[in-house]
N, C-alpha and C positions, 0 to 999 in steps of 0.2 A: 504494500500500500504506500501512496506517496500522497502527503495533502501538500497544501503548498498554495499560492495566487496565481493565478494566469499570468501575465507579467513574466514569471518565471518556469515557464514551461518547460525552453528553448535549453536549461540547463542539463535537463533529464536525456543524454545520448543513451537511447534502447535502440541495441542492435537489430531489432526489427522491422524491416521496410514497411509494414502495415502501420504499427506503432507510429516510427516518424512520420508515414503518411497523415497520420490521424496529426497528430500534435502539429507539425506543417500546418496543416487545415484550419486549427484553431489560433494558432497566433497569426496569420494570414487574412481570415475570416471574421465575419462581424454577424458571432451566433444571436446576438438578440434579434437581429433582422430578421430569422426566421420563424415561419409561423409552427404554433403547435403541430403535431405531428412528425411521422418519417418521414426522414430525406435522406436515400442513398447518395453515398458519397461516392465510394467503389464497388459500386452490386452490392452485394452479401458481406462484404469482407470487410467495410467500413460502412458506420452510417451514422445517422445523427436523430436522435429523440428526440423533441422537443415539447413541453408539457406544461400547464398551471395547475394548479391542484392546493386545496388543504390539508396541510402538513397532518399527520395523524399522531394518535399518542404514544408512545412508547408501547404501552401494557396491549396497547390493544393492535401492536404490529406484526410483520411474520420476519425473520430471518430470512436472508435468499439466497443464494449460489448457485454459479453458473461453472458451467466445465468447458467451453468452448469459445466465447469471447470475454473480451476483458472489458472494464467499465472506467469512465471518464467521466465522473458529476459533475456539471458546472454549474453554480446557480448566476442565473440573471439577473434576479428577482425575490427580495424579502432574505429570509432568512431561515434554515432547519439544521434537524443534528443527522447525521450518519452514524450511525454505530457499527465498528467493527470488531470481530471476533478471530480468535486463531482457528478453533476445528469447530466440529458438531458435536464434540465432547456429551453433556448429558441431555442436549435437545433431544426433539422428538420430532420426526420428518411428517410434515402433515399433507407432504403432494410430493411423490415421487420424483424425481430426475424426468423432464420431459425434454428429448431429444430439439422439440420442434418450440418449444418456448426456452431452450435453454437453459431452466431455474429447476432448483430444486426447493421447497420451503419448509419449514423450522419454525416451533415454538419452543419457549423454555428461556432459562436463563443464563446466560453465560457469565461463569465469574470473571475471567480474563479480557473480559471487552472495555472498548475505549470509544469516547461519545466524542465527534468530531464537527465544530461548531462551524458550519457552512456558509459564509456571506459572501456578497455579492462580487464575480469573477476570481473565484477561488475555487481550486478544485479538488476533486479525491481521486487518483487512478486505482483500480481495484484488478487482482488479475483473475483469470478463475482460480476457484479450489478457495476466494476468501469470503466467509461468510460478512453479510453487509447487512442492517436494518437500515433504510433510506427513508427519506419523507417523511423524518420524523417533527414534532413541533420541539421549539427551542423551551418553552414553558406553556403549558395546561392550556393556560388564558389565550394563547395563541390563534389567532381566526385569520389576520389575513395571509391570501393566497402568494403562493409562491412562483414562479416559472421558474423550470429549472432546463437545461441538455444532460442529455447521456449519449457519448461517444461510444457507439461498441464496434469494439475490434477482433476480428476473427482469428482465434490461434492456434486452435486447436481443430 
């Protein structure tokens, strides 16, 4: 996992031509211009999320991991926490590995996780195999909407 500001993207050399492609893309590009939704960038290999949503609570969210591409949160807009974990240690898998949504999801509590407080043009890179809780609110009382990007990168 790497958090870090946009800004400083350009520092992260990952031997990856998809990777750099992807990161290329984003200090290059002006992700708020784009509307909600998918936008392929390179087919399937690279693409770009784009979403508004109310952050959700902690207690009432799922763990997720992906085996195949890696993830790039960027928020545009407002404010949430990402929580991350090392394994699935004593969760409990409540939607199998799905080949075609790439996620796998988890309840439960991890005691090794760390809440990553996400403002605006700053990012989280995630690879597969790392468990993520996203979208989360930064406090309870929390109501306004967020727009965030997810960059997924195919690597597997």
């Amino acid at each position: 996992m790497i958090y870090d500001s946009l800004k400083n993207i350009c520092l992260y050399k990952i031997k990856d031509k998809y990777i750099s492609y992807a990161f290329d893309f984003l200090i290059s590009e002006d992700i708020a211009s784009f509307p909600d939704g998918r936008h392929s960038i390179l087919k399937d290999r690279v693409y770009l999320s784009v979403s508004s949503y109310e952050p959700k609570s902690y207690k009432d969210s799922l763990w997720e991991m992906h085996r195949r591409y890696a993830d790039i949160h960027i928020l545009i807009k407002g404010e949430e926490i990402i929580a991350s974990a090392p394994s699935t240690g004593s969760l409990k898998c409540v939607r199998k590995y799905s080949r075609k949504n790439d996620c796998a999801l988890f309840i439960g509590e991890c005691d090794k996780s760390v809440k990553i407080h996400l403002s605006p043009k700053s990012f989280v890179f995630l690879l597969p195999y790392e468990l993520h809780k996203p979208s989360l609110r930064v406090s309870e009382e929390q109501k306004s909407v967020v727009r965030k990007a997810v960059m997924k990168i195919l690597l597997h």
